[in-house]
Each structure stands twice: as structure tokens, then as C-alpha cells.
NUVORO-605541 format. One line per 5 residues: their letters; for each residue y, z, x of C-alpha. Coordinates in Angstrom, 1 decimal. Each point is the difference from the previous one (the first is absolute). Layout:
BEGIN
a = Y Z X | ...
***
This chain:
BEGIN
xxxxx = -41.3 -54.2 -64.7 | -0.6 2.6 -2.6 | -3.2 1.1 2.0 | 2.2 0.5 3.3 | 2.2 2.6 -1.8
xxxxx = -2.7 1.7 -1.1 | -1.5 0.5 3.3 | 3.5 1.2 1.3 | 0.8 2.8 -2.4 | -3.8 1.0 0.1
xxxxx = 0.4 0.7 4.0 | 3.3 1.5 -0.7 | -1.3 2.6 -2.0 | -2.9 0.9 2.2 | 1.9 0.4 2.4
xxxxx = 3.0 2.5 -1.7 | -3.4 2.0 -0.8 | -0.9 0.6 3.7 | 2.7 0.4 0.6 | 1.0 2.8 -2.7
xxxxx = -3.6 1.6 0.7 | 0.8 0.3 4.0 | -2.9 -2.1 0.7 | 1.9 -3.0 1.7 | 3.3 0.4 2.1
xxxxx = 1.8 -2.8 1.4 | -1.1 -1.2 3.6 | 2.0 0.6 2.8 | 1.3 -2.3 2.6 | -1.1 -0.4 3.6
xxxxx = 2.7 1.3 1.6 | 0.8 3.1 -2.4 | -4.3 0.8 0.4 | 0.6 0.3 3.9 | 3.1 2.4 -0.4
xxxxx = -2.4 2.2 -1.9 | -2.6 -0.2 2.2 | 2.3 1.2 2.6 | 1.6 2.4 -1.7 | -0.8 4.0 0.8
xxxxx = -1.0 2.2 -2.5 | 2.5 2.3 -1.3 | -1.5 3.5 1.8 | -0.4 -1.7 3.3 | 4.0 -1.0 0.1
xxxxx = 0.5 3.6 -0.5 | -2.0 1.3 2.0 | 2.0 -2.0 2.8 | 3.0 1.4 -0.9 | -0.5 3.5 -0.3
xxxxx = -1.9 1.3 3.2 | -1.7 3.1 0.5 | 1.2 2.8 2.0 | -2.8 0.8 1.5 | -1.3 -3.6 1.0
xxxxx = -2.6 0.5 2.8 | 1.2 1.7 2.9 | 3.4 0.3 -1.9 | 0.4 4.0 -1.7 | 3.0 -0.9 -1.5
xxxxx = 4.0 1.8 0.2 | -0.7 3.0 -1.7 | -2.6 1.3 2.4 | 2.4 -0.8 2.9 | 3.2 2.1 -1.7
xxxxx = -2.7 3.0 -0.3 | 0.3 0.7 3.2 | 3.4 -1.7 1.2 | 2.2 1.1 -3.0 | 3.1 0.4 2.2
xxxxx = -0.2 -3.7 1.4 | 0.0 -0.5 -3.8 | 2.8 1.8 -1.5 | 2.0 -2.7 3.0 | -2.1 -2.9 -0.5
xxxxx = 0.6 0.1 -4.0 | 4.1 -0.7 0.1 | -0.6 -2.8 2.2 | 0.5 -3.6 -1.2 | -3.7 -0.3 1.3
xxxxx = -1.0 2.9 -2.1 | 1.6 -1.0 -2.9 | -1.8 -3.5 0.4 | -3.5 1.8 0.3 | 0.6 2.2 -3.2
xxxxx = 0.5 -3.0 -2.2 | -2.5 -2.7 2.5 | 0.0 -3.6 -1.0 | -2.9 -1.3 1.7 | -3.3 1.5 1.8
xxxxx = 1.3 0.9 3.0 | 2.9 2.0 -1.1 | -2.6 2.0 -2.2 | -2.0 1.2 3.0 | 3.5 1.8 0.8
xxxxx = -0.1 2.1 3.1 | -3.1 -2.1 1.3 | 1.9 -3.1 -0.4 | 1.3 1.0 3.0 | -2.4 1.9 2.2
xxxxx = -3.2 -1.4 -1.1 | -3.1 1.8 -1.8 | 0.4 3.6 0.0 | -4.2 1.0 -0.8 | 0.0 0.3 4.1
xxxxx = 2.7 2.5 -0.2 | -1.0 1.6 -2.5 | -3.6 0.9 0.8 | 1.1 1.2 3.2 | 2.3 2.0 -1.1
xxxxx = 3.4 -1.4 1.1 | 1.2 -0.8 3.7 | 2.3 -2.6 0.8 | -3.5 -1.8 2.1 | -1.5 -0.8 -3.0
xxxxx = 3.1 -2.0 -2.0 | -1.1 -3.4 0.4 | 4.1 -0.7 0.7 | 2.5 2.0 1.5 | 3.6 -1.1 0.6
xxxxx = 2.1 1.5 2.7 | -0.4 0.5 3.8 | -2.8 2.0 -0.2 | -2.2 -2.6 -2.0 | -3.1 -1.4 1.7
xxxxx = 0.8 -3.0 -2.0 | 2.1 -3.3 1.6 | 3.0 -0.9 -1.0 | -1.5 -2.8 -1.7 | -2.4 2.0 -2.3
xxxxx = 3.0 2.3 -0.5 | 2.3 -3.3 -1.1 | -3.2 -1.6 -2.1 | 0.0 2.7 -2.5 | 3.7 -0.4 -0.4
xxxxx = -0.5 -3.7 -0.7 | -1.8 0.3 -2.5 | 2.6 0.3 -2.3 | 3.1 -1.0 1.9 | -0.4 -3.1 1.1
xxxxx = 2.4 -2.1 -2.0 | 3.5 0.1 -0.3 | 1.8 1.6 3.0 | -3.2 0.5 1.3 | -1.3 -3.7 0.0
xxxxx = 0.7 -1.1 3.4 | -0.9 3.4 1.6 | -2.9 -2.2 1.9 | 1.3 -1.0 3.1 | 3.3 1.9 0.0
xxxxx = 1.6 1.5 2.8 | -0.7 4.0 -1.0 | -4.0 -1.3 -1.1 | -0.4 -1.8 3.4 | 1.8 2.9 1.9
xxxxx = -3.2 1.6 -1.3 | 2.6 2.3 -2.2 | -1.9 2.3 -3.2 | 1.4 0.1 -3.1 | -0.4 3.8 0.1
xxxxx = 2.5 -0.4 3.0 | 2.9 0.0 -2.4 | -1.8 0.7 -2.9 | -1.0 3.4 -1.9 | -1.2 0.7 -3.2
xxxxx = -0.7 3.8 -0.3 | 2.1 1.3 2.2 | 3.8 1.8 -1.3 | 3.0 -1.3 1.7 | 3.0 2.4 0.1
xxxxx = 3.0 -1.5 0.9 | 2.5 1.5 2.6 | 3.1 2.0 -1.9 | 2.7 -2.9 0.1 | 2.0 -1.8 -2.7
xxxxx = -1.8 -2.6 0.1 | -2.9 1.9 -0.9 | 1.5 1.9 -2.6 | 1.7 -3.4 -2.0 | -2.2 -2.6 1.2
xxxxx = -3.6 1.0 0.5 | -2.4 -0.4 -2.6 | -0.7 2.9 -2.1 | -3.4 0.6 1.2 | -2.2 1.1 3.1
xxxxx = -2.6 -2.4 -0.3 | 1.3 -3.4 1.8 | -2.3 -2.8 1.0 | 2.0 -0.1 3.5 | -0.4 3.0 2.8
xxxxx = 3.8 -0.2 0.8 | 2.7 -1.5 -1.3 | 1.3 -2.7 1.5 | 1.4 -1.4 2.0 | -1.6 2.8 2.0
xxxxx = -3.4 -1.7 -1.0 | 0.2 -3.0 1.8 | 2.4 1.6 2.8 | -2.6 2.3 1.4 | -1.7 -3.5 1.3
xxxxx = 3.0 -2.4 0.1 | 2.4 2.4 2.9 | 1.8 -3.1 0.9 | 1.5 0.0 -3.6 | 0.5 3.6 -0.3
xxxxx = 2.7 -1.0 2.7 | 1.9 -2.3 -1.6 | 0.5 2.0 -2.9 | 1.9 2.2 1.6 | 2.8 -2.4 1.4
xxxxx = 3.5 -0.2 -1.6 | -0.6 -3.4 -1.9 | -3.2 0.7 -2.4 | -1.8 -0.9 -3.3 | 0.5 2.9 -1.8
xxxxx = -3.7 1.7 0.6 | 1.3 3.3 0.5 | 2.1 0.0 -3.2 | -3.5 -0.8 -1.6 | 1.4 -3.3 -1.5
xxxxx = -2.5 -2.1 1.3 | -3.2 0.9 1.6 | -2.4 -2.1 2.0 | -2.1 -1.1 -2.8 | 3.4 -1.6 -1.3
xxxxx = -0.7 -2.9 2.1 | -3.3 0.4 1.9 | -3.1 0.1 -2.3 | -2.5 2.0 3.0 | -3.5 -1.1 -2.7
xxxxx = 0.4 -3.5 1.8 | 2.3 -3.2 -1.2 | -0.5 -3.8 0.9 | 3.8 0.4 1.0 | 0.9 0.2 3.7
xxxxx = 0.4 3.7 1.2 | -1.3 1.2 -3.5 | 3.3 -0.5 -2.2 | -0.9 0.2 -3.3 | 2.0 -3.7 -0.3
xxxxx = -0.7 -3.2 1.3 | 2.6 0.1 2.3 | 2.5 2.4 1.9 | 2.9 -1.4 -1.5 | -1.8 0.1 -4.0
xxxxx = -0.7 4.1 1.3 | 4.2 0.3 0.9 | 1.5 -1.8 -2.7 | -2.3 2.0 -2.9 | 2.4 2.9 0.9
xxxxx = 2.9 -2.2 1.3 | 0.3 -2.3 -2.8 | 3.9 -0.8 0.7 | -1.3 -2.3 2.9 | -2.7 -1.7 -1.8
xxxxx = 2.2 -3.1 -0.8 | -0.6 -2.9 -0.2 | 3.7 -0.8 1.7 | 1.8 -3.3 0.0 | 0.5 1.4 3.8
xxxxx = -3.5 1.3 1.7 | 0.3 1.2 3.6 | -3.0 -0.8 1.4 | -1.4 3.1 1.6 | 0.4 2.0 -2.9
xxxxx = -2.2 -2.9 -2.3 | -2.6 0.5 3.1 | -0.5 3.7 0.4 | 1.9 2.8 -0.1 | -1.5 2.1 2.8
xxxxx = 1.8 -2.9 1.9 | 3.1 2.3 0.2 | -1.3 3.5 -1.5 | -2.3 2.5 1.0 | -1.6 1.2 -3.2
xxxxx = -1.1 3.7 1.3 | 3.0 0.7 1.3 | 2.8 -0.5 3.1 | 2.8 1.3 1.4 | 2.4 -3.0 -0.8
xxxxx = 2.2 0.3 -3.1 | -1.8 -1.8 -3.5 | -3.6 -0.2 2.2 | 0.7 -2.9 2.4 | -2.3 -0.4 3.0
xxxxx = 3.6 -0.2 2.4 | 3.2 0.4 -1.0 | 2.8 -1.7 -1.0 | 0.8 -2.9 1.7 | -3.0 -0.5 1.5
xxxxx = -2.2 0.0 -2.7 | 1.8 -3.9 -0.9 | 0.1 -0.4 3.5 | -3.6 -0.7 0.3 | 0.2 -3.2 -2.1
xxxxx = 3.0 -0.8 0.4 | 1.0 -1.3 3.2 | 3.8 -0.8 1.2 | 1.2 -3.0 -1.2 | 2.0 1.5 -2.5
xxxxx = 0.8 3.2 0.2 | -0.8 1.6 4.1 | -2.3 1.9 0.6 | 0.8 1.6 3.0 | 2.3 3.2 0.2
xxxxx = 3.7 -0.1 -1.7 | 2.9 1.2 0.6 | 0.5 3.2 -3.1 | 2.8 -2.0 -1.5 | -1.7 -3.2 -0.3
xxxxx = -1.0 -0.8 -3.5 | -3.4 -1.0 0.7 | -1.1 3.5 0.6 | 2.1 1.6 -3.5 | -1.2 3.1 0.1
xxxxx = -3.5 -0.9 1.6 | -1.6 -1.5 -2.8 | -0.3 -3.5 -1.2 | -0.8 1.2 -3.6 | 4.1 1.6 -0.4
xxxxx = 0.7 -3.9 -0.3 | -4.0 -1.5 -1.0 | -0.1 2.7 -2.5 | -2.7 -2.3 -2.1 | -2.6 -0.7 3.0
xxxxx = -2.8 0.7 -2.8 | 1.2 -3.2 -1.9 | 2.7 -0.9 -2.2 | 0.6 -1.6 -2.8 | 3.9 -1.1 0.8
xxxxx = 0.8 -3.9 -0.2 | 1.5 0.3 3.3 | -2.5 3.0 1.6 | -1.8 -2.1 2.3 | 1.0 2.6 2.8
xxx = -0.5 2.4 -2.3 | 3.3 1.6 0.2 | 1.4 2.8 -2.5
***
């Protein structure tokens, strides 16, 4: 027993002397020695990061400003610009060529718009796609995720279309302007909308100008309030899952839930409003009575023409008595009377 002791403290002590004298370190396990293995080197994870400006057929931002310094002094108060002066990955360090591809092309032939591997605008050689493809490349999340497939994107429609980025945008002399605009020229849009989306959508531009309307003009709510134009998985692009979720984010009074639903209203509410806009009173398809009328039939209450005294027809509304067609809450509101 003695002698098994002995043995012990002897191969303790050899080894707190390789150890002490760096001669012996402690073995590592299987699975730690592979995530070694793997791991890069310290210079080569740093070199990823931080890219050269003049990568192959890339010359890097501050050749391009030598000669485009106007474009520059624009470009710079842009969001974009902002981005690009502080970059947080490769391709926002490559700054103006993140955009329009290597510039050594342009630059040994001295310039011309031929030799810019990509051009937006009408006059661009390039397609839409190629003009959309360098967009995508950094938005294609958020908004932007279900751009594939969208209406505008399969109506063959650039982004340059509504977009600008260097361009200055002076707003016409109005009110509107003066208390409401941004305090800049550089906007990401080329008009304000709802004149954007009007110049392509006439048929709206219409019913904005009848006597019942969302209040567009007054610049309380503009297109994008409802409609997200990037693409949504939502029918007609709302920007919720439903028409009625898209009306009652405003109109929160008529969310409910009511101990009284009337059924249209739980179904949609384009079933008795036109949301653009329509020459009935509070944006009804048809007026008053025969906006009920087209449900409800005659057993109750007729619905062919009364006399001006009958009480059927008060004042030619069936809201003056149904004041609560949205829903109520009343014990007894089951006709949904005020």
C-alpha cells in the first residue's frame, strides 16, 4: 500500500514539472481539435472584412468623384450616401461601383456613358432586369421581400421608374410644401405622391376628385398608407392581410368585436364603400336606400318607391333610425337601432 502512494506522488510531481517548464500541456478533446482546425487565422478574417478599393477591375469611389464631383456633393446627403460613407459590409465599400459595376473600363477610356458597365434610366443599354439586379442587392428584404412576382416587377416596371438618387426635387410653392415637405431636396421618390403612382393609375386619379373622398388631397393619407407598391402576399398589395385589417387600422371605432355584427360589414367593407372615392355621401357605392336595398329584400320594410310621408323612407336613409349598422353593443341592438 505504502509503495502505491509512492508511485502516485512521484507521477504527480513530474508532471507539475512539465507542466511549470511548458514542456507538457493538457490534451485536447476531439471535438474542440476540429474547431481549431477549422478555424481561420486571424489576418485572413480581416482581410474579408475590409476590401480593397481597388479590387481588380474595381478603381474605387474616389477616382469616380474626381471627375463627377457635382453628382457627389447630391449623392453625399442621401440616405444611400450616408450608408456608403460609414459601409458595413464589402459591397457598400465599393461605393459608387456598387451600383454601376467596375469603373477601370471607364476610366481608361476616358469617360462616356458606353463604357459604364450599368446605366439606369431610359437611355441605358441595360434591361430592366440588370437595372433592378443591382438594386437587389441590397434591398431585398423587408418591403422589398416579395418584389419577385409583383404586379409593378411583372409589369416589367424599373425601380428607377419612381426611384432617384442624385437627382434634386423642388417642390411646387404651396402650403403643403412650405409646412409639410421635408426639409431637403434630395428625396428617394421623383414626385410626391400620390402624383407618383397617379401618372400610371388615371382611373384613380378620377375618383379622387369626387365629393366623397379619402382625404389624399389634404395629404392625410397617401397611397403607400394602404398599398405597399415593393409587392405583398395580401390581395391587391394592402400592406394587411385583409381589406377590412387595412380600414379598421385607421377606423378603429368599427373594429368591434360587437355583441351585434351585421354581416356585410364582418365580410368586407368594400361591400358598401368605394375606398378611392364616390360621389355618394360617407363613400357608398349607391346611395341611400339602395345601398340596404341590395341585401335586403321586401319582407319587412318595401322596397319599391314610397310615398314622402311614409316612414319607411325618413329622410331617405335607413341609418336616421339603424344609426349602429357597423355593430352594437346594446342588449336590445339587434336591428341596430340608435
Amino acid at each position: 500500500m505504502s509503495a502505491i502512494v509512492t508511485l502516485r506522488a512521484s507521477l504527480t510531481f513530474v508532471a507539475v514539472c512539465l507542466a511549470s517548464s511548458g514542456g507538457w500541456t493538457r490534451p485536447a478533446k476531439a471535438g474542440q481539435q476540429s474547431q481549431e482546425a477549422t478555424k481561420p487565422p486571424a489576418s485572413q478574417n480581416a482581410k474579408a472584412t475590409t476590401p480593397s478599393s481597388a479590387d481588380g477591375d474595381y478603381v474605387g469611389s474616389e477616382i469616380c468623384v474626381a471627375c463627377h464631383e457635382d453628382q457627389q456633393r447630391r449623392f453625399k446627403n442621401t440616405i444611400m450616401g450616408k450608408i456608403m460613407e460609414h459601409p458595413r459590409n464589402p459591397l457598400e465599400a465599393r461605393g459608387c461601383e456598387s451600383c454601376h459595376g467596375p469603373g477601370r473600363a471607364h476610366v481608361e477610356a476616358g469617360g462616356g456613358k458606353d463604357t459604364i458597365p450599368i446605366r439606369f434610366g431610359k437611355d441605358s443599354p441595360n434591361s430592366v432586369a440588370e437595372q433592378n439586379a443591382a438594386c437587389e442587392e441590397c434591398h431585398s428584404r423587408g418591403t422589398h421581400l416579395f418584389w419577385k412576382g409583383s404586379p409593378h416587377e411583372s409589369r416589367g416596371l424599373a425601380c428607377v421608374d419612381c426611384h432617384q438618387v442624385k437627382q434634386e426635387v423642388h417642390e411646387a410653392l404651396s402650403a403643403d410644401a412650405r409646412y409639410s415637405a421635408p426639409l431637403t431636396e434630395n428625396k428617394g421618390v421623383k414626385k410626391s405622391q400620390p402624383e407618383l403612382c397617379l401618372q400610371c393609375h388615371p382611373m384613380r386619379r378620377a375618383q379622387l376628385q369626387r365629393s366623397s373622398h379619402m382625404p389624399y388631397r389634404e395629404g392625410k393619407v397617401t397611397c403607400t398608407s394602404c398599398h405597399n407598391p415593393h409587392g405583398s402576399p395580401n390581395p391587391s398589395q394592402l400592406i394587411q392581410s385583409s381589406i377590412n385589417e387595412n380600414c379598421l387600422s385607421c377606423h378603429t371605432e368599427r373594429r368591434g368585436p360587437f355583441l351585434w355584427e351585421h354581416p356585410p360589414v364582418l365580410e368586407n367593407c368594400a361591400n358598401c364603400h368605394e375606398p378611392h372615392g364616390s360621389n355618394n355621401p360617407q363613400l357608398l357605392k349607391v346611395r341611400m336606400p339602395r345601398v340596404c336595398d341590395s341585401c335586403h329584400d321586401s319582407s319587412r320594410h318595401p322596397t319599391q318607391a314610397q310615398p314622402l310621408s311614409s316612414i319607411k323612407n325618413f329622410n331617405r336613409g335607413c341609418t336616421n333610425c339603424h344609426s349602429y349598422i357597423h355593430g352594437s353593443n346594446h342588449p336590445s341592438g339587434n336591428a341596430f337601432l340608435r
